[in-house]
LOTIVO-522893 format. One line per 3 residues: number of its first residue (from 1); their letters; for each residue x negated, y negated, z of C-alpha. Coordinates in Angstrom, 2 decimals. Layout:
residues N
NUM> a> X,Y,Z; ...
***
This chain:
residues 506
1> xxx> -400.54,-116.50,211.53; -401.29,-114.43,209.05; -399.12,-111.12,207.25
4> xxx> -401.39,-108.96,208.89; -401.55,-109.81,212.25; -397.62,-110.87,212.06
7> xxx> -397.24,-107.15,211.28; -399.29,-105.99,213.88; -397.72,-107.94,216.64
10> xxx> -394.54,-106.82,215.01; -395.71,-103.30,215.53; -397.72,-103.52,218.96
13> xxx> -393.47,-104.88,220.02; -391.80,-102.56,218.33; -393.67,-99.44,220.89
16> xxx> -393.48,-101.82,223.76; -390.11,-102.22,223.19; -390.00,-98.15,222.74
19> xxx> -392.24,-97.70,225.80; -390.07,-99.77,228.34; -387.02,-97.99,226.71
22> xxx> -388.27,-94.73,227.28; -388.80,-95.26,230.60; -385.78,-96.88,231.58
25> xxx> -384.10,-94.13,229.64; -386.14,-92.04,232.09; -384.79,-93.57,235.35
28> xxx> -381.50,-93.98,234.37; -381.09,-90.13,233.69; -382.97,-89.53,236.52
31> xxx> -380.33,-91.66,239.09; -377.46,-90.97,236.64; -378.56,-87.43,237.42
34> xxx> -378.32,-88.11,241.24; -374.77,-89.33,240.68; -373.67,-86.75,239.09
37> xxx> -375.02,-84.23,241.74; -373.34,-86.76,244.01; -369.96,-86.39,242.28
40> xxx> -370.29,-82.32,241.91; -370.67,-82.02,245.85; -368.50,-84.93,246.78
43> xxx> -366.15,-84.02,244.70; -365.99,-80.04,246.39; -365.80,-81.77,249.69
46> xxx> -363.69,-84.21,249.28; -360.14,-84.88,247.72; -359.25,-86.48,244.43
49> xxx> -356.70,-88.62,247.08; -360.05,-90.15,248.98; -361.77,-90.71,245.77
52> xxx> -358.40,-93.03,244.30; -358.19,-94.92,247.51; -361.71,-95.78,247.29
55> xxx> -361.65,-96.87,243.67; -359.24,-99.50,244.51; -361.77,-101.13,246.76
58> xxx> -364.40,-100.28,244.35; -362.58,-102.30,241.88; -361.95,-105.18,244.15
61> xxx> -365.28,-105.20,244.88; -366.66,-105.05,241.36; -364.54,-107.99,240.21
64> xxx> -365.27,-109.91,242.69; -369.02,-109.10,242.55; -368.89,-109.79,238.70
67> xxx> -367.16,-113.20,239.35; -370.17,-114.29,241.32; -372.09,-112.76,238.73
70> xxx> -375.77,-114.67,238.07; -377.73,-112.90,236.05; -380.97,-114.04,237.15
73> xxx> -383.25,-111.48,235.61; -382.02,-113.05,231.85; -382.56,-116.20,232.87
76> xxx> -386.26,-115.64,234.53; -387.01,-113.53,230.97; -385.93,-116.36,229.10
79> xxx> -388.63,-118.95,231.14; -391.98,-118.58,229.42; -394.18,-120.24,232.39
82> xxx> -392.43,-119.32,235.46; -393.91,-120.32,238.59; -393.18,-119.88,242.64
85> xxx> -390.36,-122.66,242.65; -388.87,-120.46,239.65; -388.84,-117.78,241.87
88> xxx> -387.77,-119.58,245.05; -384.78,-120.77,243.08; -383.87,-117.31,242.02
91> xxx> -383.29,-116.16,245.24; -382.02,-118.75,246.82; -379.61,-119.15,244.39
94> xxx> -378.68,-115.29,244.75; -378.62,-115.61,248.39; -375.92,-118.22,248.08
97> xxx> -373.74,-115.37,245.76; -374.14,-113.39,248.14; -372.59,-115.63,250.98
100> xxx> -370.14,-116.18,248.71; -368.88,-113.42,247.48; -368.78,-111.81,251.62
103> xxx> -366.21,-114.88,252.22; -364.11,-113.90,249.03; -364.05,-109.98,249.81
106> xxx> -362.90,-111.40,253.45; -360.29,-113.53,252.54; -358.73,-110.93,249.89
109> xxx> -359.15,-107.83,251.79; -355.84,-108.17,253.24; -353.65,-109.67,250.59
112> xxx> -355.30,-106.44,248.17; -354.23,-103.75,251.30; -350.72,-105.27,251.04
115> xxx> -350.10,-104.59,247.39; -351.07,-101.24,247.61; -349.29,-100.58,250.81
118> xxx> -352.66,-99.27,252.65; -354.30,-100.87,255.47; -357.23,-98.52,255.26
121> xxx> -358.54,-100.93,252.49; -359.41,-103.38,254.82; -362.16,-102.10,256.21
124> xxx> -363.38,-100.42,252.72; -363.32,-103.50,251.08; -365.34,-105.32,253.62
127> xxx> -367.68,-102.79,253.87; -368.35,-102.05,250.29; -369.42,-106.16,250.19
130> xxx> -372.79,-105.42,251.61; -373.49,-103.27,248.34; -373.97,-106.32,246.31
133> xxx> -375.14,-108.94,249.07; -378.00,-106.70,249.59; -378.58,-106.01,246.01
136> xxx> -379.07,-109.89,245.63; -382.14,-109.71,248.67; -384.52,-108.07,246.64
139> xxx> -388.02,-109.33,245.31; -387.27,-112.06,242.03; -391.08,-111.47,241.25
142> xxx> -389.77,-107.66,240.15; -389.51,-109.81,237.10; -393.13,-109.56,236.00
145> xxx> -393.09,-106.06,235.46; -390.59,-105.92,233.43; -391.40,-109.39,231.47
148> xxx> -394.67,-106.99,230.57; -392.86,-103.65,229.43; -393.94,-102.16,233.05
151> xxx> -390.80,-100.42,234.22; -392.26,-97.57,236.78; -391.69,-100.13,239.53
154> xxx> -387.94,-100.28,238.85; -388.02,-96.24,238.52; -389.71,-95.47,241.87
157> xxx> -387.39,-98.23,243.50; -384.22,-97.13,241.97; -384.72,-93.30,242.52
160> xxx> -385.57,-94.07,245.80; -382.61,-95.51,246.85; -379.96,-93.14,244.65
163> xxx> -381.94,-90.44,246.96; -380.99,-91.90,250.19; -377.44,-92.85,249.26
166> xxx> -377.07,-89.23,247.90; -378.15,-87.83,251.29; -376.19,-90.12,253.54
169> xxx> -372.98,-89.41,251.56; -373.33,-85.91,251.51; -374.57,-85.56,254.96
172> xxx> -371.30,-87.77,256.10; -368.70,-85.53,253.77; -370.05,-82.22,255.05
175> xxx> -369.97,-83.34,258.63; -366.53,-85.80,258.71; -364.39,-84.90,255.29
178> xxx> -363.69,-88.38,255.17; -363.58,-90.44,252.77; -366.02,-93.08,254.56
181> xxx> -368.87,-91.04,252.78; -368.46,-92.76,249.70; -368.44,-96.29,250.58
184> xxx> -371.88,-95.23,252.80; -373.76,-93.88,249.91; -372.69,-96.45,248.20
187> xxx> -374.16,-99.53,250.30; -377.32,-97.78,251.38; -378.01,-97.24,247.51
190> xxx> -379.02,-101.27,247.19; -380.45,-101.44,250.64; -383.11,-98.97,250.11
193> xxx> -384.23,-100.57,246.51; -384.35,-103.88,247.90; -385.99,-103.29,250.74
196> xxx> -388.50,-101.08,248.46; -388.89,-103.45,245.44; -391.47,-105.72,248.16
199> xxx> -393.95,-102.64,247.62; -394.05,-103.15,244.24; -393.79,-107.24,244.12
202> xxx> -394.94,-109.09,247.32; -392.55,-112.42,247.88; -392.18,-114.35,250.80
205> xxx> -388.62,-115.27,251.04; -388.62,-119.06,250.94; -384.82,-121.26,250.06
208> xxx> -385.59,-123.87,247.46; -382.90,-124.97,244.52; -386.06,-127.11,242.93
211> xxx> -385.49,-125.18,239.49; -381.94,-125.16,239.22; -382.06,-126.81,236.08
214> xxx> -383.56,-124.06,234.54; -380.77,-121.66,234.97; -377.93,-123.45,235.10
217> xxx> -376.97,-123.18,231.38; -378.18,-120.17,230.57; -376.00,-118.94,233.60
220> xxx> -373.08,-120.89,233.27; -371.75,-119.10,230.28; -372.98,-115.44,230.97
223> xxx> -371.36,-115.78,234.50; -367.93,-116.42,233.22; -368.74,-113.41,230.74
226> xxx> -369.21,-110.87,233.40; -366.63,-111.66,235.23; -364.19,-111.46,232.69
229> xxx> -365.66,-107.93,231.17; -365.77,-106.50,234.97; -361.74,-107.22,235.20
232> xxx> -361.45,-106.22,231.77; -363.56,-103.03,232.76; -361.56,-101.94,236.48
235> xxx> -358.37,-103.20,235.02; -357.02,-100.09,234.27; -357.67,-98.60,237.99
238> xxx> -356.25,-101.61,239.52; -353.16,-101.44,237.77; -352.76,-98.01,237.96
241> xxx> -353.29,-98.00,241.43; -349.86,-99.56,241.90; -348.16,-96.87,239.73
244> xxx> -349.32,-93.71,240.21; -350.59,-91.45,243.54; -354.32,-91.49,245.05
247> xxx> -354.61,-87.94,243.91; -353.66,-89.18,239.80; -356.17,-92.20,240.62
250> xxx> -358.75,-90.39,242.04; -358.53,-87.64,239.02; -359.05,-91.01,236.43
253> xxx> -361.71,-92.20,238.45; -363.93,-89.28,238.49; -363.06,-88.65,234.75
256> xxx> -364.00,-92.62,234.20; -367.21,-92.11,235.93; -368.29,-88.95,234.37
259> xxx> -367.60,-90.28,230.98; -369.83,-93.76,231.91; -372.88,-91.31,232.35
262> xxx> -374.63,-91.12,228.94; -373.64,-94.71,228.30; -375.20,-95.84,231.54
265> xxx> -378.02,-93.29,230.34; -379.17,-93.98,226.92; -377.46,-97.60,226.41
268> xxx> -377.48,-100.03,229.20; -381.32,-99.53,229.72; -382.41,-100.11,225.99
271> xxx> -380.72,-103.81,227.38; -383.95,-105.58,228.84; -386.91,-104.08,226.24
274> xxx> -384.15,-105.06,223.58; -383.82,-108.53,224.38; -387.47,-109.08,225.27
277> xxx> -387.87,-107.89,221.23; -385.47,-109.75,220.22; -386.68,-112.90,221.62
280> xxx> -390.10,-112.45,220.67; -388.83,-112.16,216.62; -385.79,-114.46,217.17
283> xxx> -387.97,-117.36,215.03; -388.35,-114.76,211.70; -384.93,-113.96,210.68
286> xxx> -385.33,-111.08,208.38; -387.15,-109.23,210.98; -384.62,-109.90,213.67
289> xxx> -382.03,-108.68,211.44; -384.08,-105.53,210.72; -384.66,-104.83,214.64
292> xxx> -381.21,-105.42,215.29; -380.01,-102.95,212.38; -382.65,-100.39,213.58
295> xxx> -381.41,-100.93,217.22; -378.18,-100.16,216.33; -378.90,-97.25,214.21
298> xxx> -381.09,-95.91,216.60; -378.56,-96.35,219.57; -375.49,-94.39,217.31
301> xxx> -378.03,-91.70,217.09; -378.60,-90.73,220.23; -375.39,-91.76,221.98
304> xxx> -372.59,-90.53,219.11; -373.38,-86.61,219.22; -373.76,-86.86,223.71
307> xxx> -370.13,-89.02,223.58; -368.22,-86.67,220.81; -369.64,-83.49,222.30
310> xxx> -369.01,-84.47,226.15; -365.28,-84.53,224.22; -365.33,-81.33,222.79
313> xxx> -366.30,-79.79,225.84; -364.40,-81.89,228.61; -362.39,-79.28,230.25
316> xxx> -364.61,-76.45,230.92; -367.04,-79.13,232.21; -364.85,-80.72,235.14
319> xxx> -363.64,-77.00,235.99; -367.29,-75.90,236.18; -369.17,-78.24,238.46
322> xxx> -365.89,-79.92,239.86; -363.25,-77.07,240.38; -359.62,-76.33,239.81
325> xxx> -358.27,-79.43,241.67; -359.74,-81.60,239.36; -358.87,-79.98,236.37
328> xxx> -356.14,-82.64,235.34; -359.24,-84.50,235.13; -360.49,-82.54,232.03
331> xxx> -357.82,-84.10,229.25; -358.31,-87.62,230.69; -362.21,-87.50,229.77
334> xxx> -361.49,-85.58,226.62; -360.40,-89.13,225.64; -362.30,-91.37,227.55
337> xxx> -365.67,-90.09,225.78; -363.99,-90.92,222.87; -363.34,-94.62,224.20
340> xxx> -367.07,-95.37,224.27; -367.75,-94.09,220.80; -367.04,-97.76,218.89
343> xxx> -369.10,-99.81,221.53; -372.30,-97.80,220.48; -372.03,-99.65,216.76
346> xxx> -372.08,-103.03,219.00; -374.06,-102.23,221.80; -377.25,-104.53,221.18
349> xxx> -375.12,-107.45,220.37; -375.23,-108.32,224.42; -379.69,-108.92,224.28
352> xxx> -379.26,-110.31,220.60; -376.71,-113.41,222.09; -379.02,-113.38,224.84
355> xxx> -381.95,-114.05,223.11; -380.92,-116.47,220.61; -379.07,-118.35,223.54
358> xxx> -375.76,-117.71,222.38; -374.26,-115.99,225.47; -370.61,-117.73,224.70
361> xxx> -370.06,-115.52,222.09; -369.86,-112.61,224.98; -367.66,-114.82,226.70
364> xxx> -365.07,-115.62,223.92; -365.07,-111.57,222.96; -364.34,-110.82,226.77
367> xxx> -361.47,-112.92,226.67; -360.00,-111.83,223.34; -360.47,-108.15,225.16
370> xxx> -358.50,-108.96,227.68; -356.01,-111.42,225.88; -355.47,-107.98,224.09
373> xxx> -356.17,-105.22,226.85; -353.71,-106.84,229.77; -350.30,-107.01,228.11
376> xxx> -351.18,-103.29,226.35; -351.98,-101.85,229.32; -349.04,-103.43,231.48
379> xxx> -346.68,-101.36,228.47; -348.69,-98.18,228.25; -348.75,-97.73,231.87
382> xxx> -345.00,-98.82,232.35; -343.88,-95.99,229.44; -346.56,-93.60,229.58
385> xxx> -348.28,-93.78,232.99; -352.30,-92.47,232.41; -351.60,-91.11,229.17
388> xxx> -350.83,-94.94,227.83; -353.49,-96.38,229.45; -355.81,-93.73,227.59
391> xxx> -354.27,-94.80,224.22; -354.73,-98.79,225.03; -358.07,-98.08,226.07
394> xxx> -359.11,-96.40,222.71; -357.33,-99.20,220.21; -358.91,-102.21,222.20
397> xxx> -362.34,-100.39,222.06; -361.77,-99.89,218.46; -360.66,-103.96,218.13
400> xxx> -363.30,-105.24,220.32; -366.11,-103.49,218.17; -364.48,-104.60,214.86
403> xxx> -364.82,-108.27,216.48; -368.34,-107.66,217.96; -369.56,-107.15,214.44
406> xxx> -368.06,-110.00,212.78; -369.97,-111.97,215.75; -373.24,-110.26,214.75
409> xxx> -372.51,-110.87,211.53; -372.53,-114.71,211.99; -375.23,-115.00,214.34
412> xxx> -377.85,-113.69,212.00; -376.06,-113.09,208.54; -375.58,-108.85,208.77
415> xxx> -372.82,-107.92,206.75; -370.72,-105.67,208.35; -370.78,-103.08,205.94
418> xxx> -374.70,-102.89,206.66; -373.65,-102.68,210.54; -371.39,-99.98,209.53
421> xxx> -373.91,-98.07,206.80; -377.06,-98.01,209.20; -375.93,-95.22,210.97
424> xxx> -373.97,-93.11,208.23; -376.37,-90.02,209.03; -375.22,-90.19,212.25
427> xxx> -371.83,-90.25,211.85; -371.68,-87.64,209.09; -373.95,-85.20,211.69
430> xxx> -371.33,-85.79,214.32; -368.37,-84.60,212.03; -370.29,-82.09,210.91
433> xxx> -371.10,-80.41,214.32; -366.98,-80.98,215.38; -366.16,-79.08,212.28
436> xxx> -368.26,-76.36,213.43; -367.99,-75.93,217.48; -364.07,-76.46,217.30
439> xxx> -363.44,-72.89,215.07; -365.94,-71.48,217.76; -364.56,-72.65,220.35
442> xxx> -360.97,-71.14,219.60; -363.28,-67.92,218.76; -364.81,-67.50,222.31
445> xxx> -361.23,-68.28,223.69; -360.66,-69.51,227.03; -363.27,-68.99,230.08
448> xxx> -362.37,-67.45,233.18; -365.35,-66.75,235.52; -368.01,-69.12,236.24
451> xxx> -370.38,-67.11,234.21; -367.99,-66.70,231.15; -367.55,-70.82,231.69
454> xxx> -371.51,-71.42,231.82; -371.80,-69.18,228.35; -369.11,-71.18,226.98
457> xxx> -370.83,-73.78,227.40; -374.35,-72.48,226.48; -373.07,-71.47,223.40
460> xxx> -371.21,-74.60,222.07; -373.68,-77.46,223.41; -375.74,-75.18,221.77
463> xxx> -374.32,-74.41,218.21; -372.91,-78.14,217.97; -376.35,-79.95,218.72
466> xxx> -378.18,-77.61,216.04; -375.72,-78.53,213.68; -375.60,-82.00,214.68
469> xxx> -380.00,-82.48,214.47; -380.03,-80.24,211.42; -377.77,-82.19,209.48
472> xxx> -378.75,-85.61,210.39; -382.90,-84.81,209.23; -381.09,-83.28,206.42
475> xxx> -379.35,-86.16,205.15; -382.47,-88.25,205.73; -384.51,-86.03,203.64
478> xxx> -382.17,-86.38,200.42; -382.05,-89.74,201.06; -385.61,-90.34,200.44
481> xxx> -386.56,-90.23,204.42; -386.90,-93.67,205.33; -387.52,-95.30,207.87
484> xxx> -385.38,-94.92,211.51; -385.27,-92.89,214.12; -385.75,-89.37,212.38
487> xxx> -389.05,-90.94,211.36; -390.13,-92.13,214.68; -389.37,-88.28,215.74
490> xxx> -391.24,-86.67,213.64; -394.17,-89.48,213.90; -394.08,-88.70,217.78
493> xxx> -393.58,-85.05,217.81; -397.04,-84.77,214.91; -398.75,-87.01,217.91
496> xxx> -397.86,-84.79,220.21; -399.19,-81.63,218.38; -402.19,-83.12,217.59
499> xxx> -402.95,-84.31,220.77; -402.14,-80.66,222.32; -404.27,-79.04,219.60
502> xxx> -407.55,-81.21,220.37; -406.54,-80.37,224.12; -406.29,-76.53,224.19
505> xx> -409.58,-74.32,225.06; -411.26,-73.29,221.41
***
């Protein structure tokens, strides 16, 4: 093939990839949006005490879910000619996870409400299995669309069924108080999409393990890799479960989920384009190396000014949409933002693995993580209860990243220091806009009312993200403007004029 053409299937990627990224960027804030509505009103209706009883059994749940973990979507990317016994294994294989994992979450569901000295996790535990037994019933030929950059599928199924879990939750907490409304919204969430993604991609359910082959290494090591990052991930509200009361649990959980919003967001949907891109430049490795570095530039843009500034403004946030009893809540995601601000320098190491089939290299960072992660935590919560896990949680982050990088590094031969310098705008335009919103905030002083808390606000989301976007374009201008992100902007924002201009009435 040619220069030319290798540069124009280079390019004709490089907007698919943006495309499908866009709109899973879309959905995700879209049904992130949903949950966070979910957690304003739940969180007025409900206690902080129901919302740490359920996280145990969300935990349990999760781990469990993650240990049966098959990532079939990867796997069905990764098989260039799939046909129907490729899709016939795929569910098969996830209906068999599913049976599974119900018999673990039955078997444990007792042993788990005797640790924690509460028999109402029984029943929650059980219940909260159907979540990911139905998630594993949906159509496998959902895979097309997104094989071809097509994502509105996923958004219309996904939306659907945050919409019906948000309504049966809320409709249960206004009518009952009880805590049940969780665990409902919950496990009608998956229900709905499944049941929905046959709109979108006709299958006929049919059991066959004729392809097995074809996933079973590819699966073998990224299995083993989620399960160890989901304990790794809930280890801190399973452990702290057995130290401190519901209502200090429930106060970390709702700060742990509010602070997993912009990452769930911008970050874990950039996931699937990314590793379709990477695997269709994984044979050139200069221009793998430049995606990745742009990736990760790209990704530091967007996600280090949302993570910093959700910091700066933690507490008058949770008082705002959540109230006075969770206001505890506001210091604990003050630091937990924080926590998520090293992963963003590593976060498209997880499609690059994937796509050069190197998924152990996941697996051997998840276990250094929690080599490193379990004893700390075990201390910082003996000596310093939530506060100590909050300081653990921050140095491993730190570690892990530091590690990540060295593992990009020898997978396609990026220094570090390249890793480190492709977002330098970035970071400079987030220290920039703390330098300026934390003298204005001790200016406006504390809020009182709900209006004085909205203007404070206003007013500092506002100052800091002007400072933040002036000074990153800024910096790229005296640097010669080349290309990233702040080029892509402006490239997209000139389309956009244009195309308005030849649009509007003469």
């Amino acid at each position: 093939m040619s220069s030319e053409k290798t540069e124009a299937v280079a390019r004709k990627i490089g907007r698919q990839t943006a495309a499908g990224a866009v709109v899973l960027v879309a959905l995700r804030l879209a049904t992130r949006s949903i949950d966070l509505v979910s957690l304003v009103v739940l969180g007025r209706l409900l206690s902080p005490a129901d919302f740490g009883l359920v996280a145990i059994a969300m935990s349990v749940m999760m781990v469990f879910e993650a240990v049966m973990e098959l990532p079939v979507f990867f796997a069905l990317v990764a098989i260039k000619n799939r046909t129907r016994a490729h899709y016939d294994t795929a569910f098969t294989l996830l209906t068999i996870k599913g049976a599974l994992l119900s018999t673990m979450l039955l078997l444990v569901a007792w042993p788990v409400a005797y640790v924690y000295n509460d028999e109402r996790l029984i029943w929650l535990i059980l219940s909260l299995g159907l979540a990911p037994v139905s998630r594993g019933l949906g159509s496998p030929r959902m895979i097309d669309h997104s094989a071809n950059f097509n994502f509105w599928p996923n958004f219309v199924m996904e939306t659907s069924g945050k919409l019906v879990g948000f309504v049966l939750a809320v409709s249960l907490a206004w009518s009952t108080r009880s805590y049940w409304a969780l665990p409902a919204g919950t496990i009608a969430v998956p229900i709905t999409a499944s049941a929905i993604s046959y709109l979108f991609a006709p299958y006929r359910p049919r059991f066959a393990l004729a392809e097995w082959r074809a996933f079973g290494s590819f699966l073998g090591w990224t299995s083993v890799t989620q399960a160890v990052a989901a304990t790794n991930w809930q280890m801190d509200q399973l452990i702290l479960g057995h130290w401190v009361d519901r209502f200090e649990l429930g106060r970390f959980a709702m700060a742990s989920n509010l602070a997993s919003i912009p990452w769930q967001i911008f970050i874990v949907q950039v996931i699937s384009p990314l590793l379709v891109a990477f695997s269709q430049v994984r044979e050139n490795a200069a221009r793998l190396r430049g995606a990745y570095r742009k990736s990760v530039a790209t990704i530091v843009t967007v996600g280090l000014p949302i993570m910093v500034g959700m910091s700066l403004t933690a507490g008058p946030i949770v008082q705002l949409i959540l109230g006075d009893q969770w206001s505890e809540a506001g210091a604990m995601l003050r630091w937990l933002a924080l926590v998520a601000v090293p992963s963003l320098f590593v976060a498209p190491l997880s499609p690059l693995s994937m796509a050069l089939n190197q998924t152990r290299v996941l697996l051997w960072l998840a276990v250094a993580e929690l080599a490193l992660k379990l004893p700390l935590t075990l201390l910082g919560v003996y000596y310093d209860g939530i506060e100590g896990v909050l300081l653990v949680r921050l140095t491993v982050s730190a570690a892990v990243a530091i590690c990540s990088m060295v593992a990009a590094r020898d997978l396609i031969k990026l220094p570090v220091m390249d890793q480190l310098l492709s977002s330098w705008r970035a970071v400079l335009g987030a220290a920039a806009m703390a330098v300026a919103v934390v003298p204005l905030q001790l200016w406006l002083g504390a809020a009182g009312t709900t209006v004085a808390k909205v203007t404070y606000l206003a007013v500092t989301i506002a100052a800091g993200g002007g400072v933040y976007v002036g000074s990153v374009f800024l910096l790229w201008r005296l640097s010669g403007m080349p290309e990233g992100i702040e080029a892509d902007a402006i490239g997209a924002a000139g389309a956009l004029l244009r195309k308005l201009s030849r649009s509007a009435p003469a």
